[in-house]
N, C-alpha and C positions, 0 to 999 in steps of 0.2 A: 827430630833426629836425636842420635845418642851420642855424649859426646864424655870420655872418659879421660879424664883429666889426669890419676894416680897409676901408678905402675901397678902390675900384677905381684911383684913383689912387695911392694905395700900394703895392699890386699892381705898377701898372707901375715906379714908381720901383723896387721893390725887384727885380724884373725887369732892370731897365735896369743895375741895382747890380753885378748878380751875372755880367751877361755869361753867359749862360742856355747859350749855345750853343759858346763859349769856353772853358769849365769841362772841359767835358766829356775834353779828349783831356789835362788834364794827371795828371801821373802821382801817382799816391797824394792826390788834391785830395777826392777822394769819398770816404764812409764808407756803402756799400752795405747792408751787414747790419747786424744786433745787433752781433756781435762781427769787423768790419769785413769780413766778406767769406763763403761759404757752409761753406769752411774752418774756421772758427771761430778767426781766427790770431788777432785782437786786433792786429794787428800794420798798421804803417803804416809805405815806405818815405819816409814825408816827415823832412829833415833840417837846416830852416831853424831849427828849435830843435831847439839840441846843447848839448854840455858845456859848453862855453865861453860861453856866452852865458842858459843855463836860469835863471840866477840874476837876469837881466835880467825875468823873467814877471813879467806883472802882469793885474789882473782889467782886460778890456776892456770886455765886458756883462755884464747879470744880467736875466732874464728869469723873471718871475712867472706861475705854474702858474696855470689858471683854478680850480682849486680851493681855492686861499688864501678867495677870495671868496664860493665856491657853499658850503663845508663848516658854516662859519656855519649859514645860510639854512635848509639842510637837514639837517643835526646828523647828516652820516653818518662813519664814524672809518675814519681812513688810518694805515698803517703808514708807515715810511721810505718816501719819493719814490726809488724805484729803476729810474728809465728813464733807458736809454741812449740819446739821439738818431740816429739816420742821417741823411748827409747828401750833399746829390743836387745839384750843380752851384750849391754854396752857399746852398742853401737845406736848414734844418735840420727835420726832422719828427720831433715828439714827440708820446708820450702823457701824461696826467696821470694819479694815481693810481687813475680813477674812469672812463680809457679818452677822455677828450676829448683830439684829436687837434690838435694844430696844427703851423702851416708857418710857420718863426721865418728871418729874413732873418741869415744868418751873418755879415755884418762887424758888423751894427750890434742883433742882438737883436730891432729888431720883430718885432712878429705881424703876417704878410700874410693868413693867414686858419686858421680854429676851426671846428673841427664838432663839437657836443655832442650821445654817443648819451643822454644823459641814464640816465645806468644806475643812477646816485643813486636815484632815483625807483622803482627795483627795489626784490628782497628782498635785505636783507642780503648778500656775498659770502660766496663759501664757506667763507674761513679767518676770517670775521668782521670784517674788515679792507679798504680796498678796498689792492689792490696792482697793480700793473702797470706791468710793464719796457719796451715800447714797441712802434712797428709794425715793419711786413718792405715793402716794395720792388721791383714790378715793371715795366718796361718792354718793350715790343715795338718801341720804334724809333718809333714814332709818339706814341702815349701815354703817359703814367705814370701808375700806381696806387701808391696808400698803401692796403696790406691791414691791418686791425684783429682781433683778435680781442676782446672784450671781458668784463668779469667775469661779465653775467648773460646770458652763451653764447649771443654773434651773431657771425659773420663778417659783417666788412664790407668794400667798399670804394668809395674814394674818390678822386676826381679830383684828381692831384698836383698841378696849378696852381691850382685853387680850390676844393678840398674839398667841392664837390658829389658827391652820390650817383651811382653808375655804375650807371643806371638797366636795362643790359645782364646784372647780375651777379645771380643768385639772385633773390628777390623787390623788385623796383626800389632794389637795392644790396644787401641784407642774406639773410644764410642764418639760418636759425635751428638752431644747431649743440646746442640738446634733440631737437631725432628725427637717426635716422637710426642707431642706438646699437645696440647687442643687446639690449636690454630696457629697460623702463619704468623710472624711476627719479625722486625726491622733485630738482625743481632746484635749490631752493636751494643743493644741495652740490657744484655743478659750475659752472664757469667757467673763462675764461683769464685766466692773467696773462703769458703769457710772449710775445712774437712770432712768429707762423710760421714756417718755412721755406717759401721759395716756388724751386722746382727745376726742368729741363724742363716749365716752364707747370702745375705741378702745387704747391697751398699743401696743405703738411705740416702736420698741427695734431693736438695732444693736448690736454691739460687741465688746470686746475687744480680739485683735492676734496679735500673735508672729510676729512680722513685719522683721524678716531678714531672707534672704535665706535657703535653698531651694524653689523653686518657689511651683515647685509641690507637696509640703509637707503643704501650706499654705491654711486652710479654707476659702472657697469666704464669701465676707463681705455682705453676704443680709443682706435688712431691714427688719423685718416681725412687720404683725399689728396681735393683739390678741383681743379676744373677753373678756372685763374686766370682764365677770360675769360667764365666764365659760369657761374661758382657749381655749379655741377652735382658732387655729391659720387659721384669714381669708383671707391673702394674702402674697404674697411676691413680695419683687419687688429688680430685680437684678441688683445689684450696677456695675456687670460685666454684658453685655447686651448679654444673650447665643443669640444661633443661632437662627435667624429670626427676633431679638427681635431690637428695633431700638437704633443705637448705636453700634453693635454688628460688622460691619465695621471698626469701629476705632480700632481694637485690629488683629492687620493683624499676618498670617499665624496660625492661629486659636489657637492665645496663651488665649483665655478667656476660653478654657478649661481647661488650670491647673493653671493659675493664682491665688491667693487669695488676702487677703486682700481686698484693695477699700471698708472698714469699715465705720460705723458710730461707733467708741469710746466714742467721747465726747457726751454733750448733745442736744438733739432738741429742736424745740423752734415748738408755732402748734396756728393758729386761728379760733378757736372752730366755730367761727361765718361764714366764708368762707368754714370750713371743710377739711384745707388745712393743714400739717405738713411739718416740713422743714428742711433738711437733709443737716448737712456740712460735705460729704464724703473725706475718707484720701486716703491716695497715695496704687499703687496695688503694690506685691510684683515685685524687693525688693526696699527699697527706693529711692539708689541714682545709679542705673542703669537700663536701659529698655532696653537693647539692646534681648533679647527673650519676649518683648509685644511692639513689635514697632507699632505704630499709636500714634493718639492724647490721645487716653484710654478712653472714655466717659464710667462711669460717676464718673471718676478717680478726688480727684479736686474738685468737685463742687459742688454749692450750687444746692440742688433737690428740687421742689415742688411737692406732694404727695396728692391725693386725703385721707382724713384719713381712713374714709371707706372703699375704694376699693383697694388703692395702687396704684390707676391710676397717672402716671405721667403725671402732669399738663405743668409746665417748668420747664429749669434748664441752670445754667449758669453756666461754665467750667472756673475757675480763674488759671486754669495751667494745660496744652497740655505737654502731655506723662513726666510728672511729674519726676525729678531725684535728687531732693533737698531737699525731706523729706518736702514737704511746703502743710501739710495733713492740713485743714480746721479744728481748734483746741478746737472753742469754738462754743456751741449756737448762732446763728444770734439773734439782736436784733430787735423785731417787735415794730414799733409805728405807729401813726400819723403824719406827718408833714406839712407845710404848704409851697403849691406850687402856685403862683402868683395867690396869695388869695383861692387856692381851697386847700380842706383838702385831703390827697395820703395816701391810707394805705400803708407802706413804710416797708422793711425790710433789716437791715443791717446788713453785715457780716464782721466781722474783720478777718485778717488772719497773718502768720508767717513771710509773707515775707513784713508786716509793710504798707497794703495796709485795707480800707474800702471800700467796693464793695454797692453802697445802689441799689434797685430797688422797684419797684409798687410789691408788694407781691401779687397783683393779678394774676396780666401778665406775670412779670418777664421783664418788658421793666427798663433799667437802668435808673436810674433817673438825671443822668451823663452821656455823651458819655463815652465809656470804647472802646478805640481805640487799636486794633490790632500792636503791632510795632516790629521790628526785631530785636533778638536777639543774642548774640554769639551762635555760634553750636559746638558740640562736638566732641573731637578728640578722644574717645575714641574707642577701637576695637569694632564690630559691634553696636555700637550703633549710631541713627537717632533721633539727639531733633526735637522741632516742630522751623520752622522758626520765626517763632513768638508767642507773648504771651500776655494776653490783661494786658492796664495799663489802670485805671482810671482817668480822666480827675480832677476828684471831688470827694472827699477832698484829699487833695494835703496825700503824707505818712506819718505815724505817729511814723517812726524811721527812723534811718540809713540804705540806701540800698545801697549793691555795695562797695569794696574797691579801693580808689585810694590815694595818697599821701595825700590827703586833707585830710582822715580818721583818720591820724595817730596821736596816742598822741604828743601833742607837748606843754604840761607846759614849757620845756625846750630844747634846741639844742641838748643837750645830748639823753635828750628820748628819741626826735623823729629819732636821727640818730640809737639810739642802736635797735627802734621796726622796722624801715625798713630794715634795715641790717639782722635781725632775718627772715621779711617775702621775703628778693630779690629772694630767689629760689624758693619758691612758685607761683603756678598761682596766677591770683586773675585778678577782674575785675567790669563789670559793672551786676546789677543785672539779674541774670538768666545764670548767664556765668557758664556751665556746668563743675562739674568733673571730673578731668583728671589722669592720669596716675603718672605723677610727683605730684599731690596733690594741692589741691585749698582751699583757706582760701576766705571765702564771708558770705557777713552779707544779711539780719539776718540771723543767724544758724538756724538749727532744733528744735532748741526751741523755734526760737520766737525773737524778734515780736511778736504780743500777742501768748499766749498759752490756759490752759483751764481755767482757770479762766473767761477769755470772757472781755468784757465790761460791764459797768452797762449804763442806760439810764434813763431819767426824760421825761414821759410819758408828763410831763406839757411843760416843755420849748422845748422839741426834743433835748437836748443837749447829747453826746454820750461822756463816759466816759473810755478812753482805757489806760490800765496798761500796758508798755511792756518795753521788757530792750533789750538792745544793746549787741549780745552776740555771737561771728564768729561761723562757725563752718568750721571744718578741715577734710579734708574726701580727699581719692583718689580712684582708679579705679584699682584690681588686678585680675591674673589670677587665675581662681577658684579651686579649689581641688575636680576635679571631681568624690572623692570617697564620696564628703560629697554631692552635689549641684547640679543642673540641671543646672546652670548658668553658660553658658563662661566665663565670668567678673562676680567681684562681689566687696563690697566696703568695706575700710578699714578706719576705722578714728586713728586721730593721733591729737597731740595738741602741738600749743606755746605759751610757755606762755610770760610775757610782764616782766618790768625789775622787779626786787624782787615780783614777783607776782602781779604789777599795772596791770590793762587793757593794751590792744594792741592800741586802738580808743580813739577818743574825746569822752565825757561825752554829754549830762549824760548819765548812764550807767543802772540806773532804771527812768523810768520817767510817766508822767501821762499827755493826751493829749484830752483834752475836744474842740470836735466837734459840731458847732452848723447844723445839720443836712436837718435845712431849706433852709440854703442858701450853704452847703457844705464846711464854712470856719472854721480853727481854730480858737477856741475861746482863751485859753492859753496852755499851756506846762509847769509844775512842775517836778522837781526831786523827785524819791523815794528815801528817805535817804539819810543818811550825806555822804556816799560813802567814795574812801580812799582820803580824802582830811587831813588828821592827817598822812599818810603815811611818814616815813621817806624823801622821796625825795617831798612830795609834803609840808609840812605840815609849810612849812615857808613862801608860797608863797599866804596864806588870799586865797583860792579861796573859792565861793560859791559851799551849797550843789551843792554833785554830784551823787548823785545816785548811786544803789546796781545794777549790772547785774545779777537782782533774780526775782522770778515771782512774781508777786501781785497780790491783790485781794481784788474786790471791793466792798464795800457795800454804797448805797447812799438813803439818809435820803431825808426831804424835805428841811434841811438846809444844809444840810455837806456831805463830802465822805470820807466817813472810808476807809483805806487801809491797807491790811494788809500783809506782805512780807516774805519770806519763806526767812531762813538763812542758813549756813551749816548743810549738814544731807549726812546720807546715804544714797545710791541707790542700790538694786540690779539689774542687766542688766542680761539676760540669755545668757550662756555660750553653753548649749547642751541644746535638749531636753528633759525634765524633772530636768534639775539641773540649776544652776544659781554660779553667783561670784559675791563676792562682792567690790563694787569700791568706792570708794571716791570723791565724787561731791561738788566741791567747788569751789570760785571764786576768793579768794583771801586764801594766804594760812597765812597770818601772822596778820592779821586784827579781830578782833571780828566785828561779825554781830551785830547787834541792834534788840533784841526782843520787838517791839514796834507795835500798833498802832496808824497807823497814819490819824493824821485827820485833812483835807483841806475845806476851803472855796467852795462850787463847781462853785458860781461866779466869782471867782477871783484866783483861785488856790494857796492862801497863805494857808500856812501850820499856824494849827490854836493851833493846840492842839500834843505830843505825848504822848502813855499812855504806860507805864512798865509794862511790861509780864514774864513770868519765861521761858519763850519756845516761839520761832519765828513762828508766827500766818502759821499753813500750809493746809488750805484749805480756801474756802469763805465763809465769814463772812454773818450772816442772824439777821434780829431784829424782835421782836415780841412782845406784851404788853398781863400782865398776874397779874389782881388784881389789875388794875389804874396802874401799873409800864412798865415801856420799860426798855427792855432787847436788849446785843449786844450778840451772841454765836458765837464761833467760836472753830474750833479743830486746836490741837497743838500737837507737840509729835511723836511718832512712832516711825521710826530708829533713833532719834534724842534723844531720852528718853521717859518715861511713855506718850501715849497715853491718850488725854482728851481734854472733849468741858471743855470751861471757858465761861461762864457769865459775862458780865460787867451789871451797873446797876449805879443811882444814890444813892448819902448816903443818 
């Protein structure tokens, strides 16, 4: 239901505020997408905040999530508030973490108008959490819509000026995106939390699922494209290739019939002009065992190209065969131009977990890099078959730590480095891709990343690609299953070490920012995120330079600067059964305070130029937009962490 919180008078004032019609032709004023545009640049030529003057930023609004006050009431548990707002001729449209949508007036914060699909009132979401990054953004020149996806798996949409239901779309507004699937499936384990893409009048949409075993308990992760003006779903295309379908080979002893997962979670990136959408698929159930979907897994892994249209698969490049490391494709590819021995490539690059940029022709899908096949450890696990090899990029070299060996280990001191090896000599551990084992492996990067969903940002001018990621192991072994809960012989169990008084296990830095120049494939520099624990008791005598936070970042990049912004201790909920959840504690350092800052870098030269003091560590991506001659930074803060809210920065 619809529920309209601001007067109709307010409406108009903020109407009247915003110059509805005014807005529209100035340049870089509007923040159309998630990640400002279908590109996925992150990138805004607005340049009214620059170097000289960023240190002047101060908070203008703050704007409180409807969910501060319903979470109470209804005792449902939120992870970090990580929605990015769009914004449409100064008017800013958000979701909460729980998918209530509102229309926030950009100079001054109010709410002009709330629509609650009331999902609370649902089952549980599927990571046991409600989470949700924000909506997508159509017009035809006449109208506007705000499309929603929501956790307990409805397309909606809504009337951009006043959040009523668009009684034209699907069943008077809403699709119910549980049918339409390859097969039946338990819902509680499927939802959205990410934004569409919406493309030649067609809304892209994947999914978010329960990603831990049972296999056959897990919904398959199709992609489907929908008709924007009238809900009508016109294709689908199976991320598990059923029988006949090509691909459908790689998934041997016909495990792509109970399989699930192989999702599209995070975001897409689509060029309207080609007609092409493009899909970074995550790993099939469950993550860090295959031994019941042995093959390579197509289209498990990898980057898809998608006719938008039709769903026709154009190409697709596979950046990891029969997948058992959780190393799911996490952010948007980034689409540009680049310049190849003088000729212009429409080019599109993927970042991924395991600290690798994949670029190729986004026409073709020919790599713009050799990306050579090389061999890697194999698995000793009980029935399970990795793939002998795996492809490694030639170009651009990694943009973190892959692989544990001696050389990895802290070593400020003779003491550290003997106390963190000592901690990990029983553990596996090895070169990148060295499979989970039975006694238990520690190998970088973890499941997190290497980058995550934040993605990169990119400068559609210079091609320079701008990637967040932190240094962060993950711990995981290989056990035998509890055949009353699982279909799985094995299944995986994580487990953690931590390093001396809570330091890192590894060298530094531990958050960092690594700007790629995209033409020629070379680094351009490498920064720290944060001051990292270099004030630590054991370290804090020893003058080192920043080191970096092992925490996600996230980018926003101007025509002068890169704001980033870094998520610090919070709560997690992780799902425990299905339909319930527990609660854990996710942190990196347990004696240290994090730095609730924005931070802001040179983007030609990676000096850290400016930080700006926040009340709450920045937890989603940051978006700018100009509203009445002013430029605006938004970003949301809060959730498990404390009250839930976008902040505005702005000049005095």
């Amino acid at each position: 239901m619809k529920k309209n919180y601001a007067t109709f008078a307010l409406l108009l004032i903020s109407l009247f505020l915003i110059r509805w019609s005014d807005q529209s032709s100035d340049l870089g004023a509007n923040w159309t997408s998630y990640a400002s545009d279908k590109f996925s640049s992150k990138y805004s030529p607005l340049d009214q905040i620059n170097k000289e003057n960023v240190k002047d930023l101060q908070m203008k609004w703050t704007w409180e999530s409807p969910d501060n006050d319903l979470k109470e009431q209804f005792k449902f548990p939120v992870s970090i508030y990580q929605a990015t707002p769009i914004a449409i001729n100064g008017i800013l449209y958000v979701s909460s973490s729980t998918a209530i949508v509102s229309a926030i007036n950009g100079s001054t914060g109010q709410t002009i108008w709330t629509y609650d699909p009331e999902t609370y009132k649902s089952n549980a979401p599927a990571h046991g959490a409600y989470i949700h990054r924000g909506v997508s953004y159509w017009d035809d020149g006449k109208e506007g819509r705000i499309i929603v996806g929501t956790p307990d798996a409805r397309l909606i949409a809504l009337n951009a000026k006043d959040g009523s239901l668009v009684e034209s779309f699907g069943k008077s507004g809403i699709v119910d995106l549980s049918q339409g699937l390859s097969r039946q499936f338990d819902a509680s384990h499927y939802g959205i939390s990410t934004p569409p893409i919406i493309a030649n009048n067609v809304i892209v949409i994947g999914a978010s699922i329960t990603d831990a075993s049972p296999q056959s308990m897990r919904p398959p992760g199709d992609v489907r494209g929908f008709d924007v003006k009238t809900g009508e779903q016109l294709w689908v295309f199976h991320t598990i290739p059923q029988g006949g379908e090509y691909g459908n080979d790689t998934w041997e002893n016909e495990s792509w019939k109970i399989t699930g997962n192989t999702n599209v979670w995070t975001r897409m990136s689509a060029d309207e002009e080609l007609g092409y959408v493009y899909l970074p698929i995550s790993t099939p159930t469950n993550d860090w065992y295959g031994g019941n979907r042995l093959g390579d897994n197509l289209f498990a892994e990898s980057l898809v190209c998608l006719n938008t249209r039709t769903g026709e698969r154009i190409w697709h490049f596979q950046m990891v065969h029969h997948g058992v490391w959780d190393y799911d494709l996490p952010a948007a590819p980034n689409l540009l131009n680049i310049n190849r021995d003088g000729k212009s490539v429409k080019a599109v690059a993927q970042v991924s977990k395991q600290g690798f940029t994949y670029v190729f022709n986004r026409e073709t899908g020919e790599p713009i890099w050799p990306i050579e096949e090389k061999p890697v450890p194999q698995s000793t696990a009980p029935g399970e078959r990795t793939s002998p090899t795996q492809p490694f990029p030639t170009k651009p070299a990694a943009f973190d730590r892959q692989g544990v060996t001696k050389d990895d280990i802290i070593d400020f001191t003779p003491e550290l480095f003997d106390e963190v090896w000592a901690s990990l000599s029983e553990i596996d551990k090895g070169e990148l891709f060295t499979p989970p084992t039975e006694n238990g492996l520690v190998y970088l990067p973890g499941a997190l990343g290497g980058a995550n969903w934040h993605g990169a940002a990119v400068d559609p001018e210079s091609g320079v690609l701008y990637i967040p990621s932190m240094t962060f192991p993950g711990f995981f072994k290989i056990i035998k299953s509890d055949s009353t809960k699982t279909d799985a012989n094995y299944e995986w169990q994580g487990f953690w070490v931590s390093g001396p008084q809570g330091l890192p296990l590894f060298k530094p830095p531990y958050g960092r920012i690594t700007a790629i120049d995209l033409n020629t494939g070379d680094h351009k520099w490498q920064s720290a995120m944060g001051e990292g624990p270099r004030n630590h008791p054991l370290l804090k005598d020893l003058n080192l330079p920043r080191l970096g936070w092992n925490l996600r970042g996230s980018p926003l990049l101007t025509k002068t600067l890169l704001f980033i912004g870094q998520e610090g201790k919070y709560w997690e909920y992780v799902p425990a059964l299905v339909g319930g959840a527990k609660l854990s504690e996710v942190q990196t350092q347990e004696i240290i305070n994090f730095e609730p800052k924005m931070q802001v870098f040179d983007k030609d030269s990676g000096a850290l130029i400016h930080e700006i003091e926040l009340p709450l560590n920045v937890t989603a991506a940051p978006m700018t937009y100009m509203v009445e001659g002013k430029q605006y930074i938004a970003f949301a803060v809060g959730g498990s962490i404390g009250p839930a809210k976008i902040i505005a920065l702005g000049l005095k």
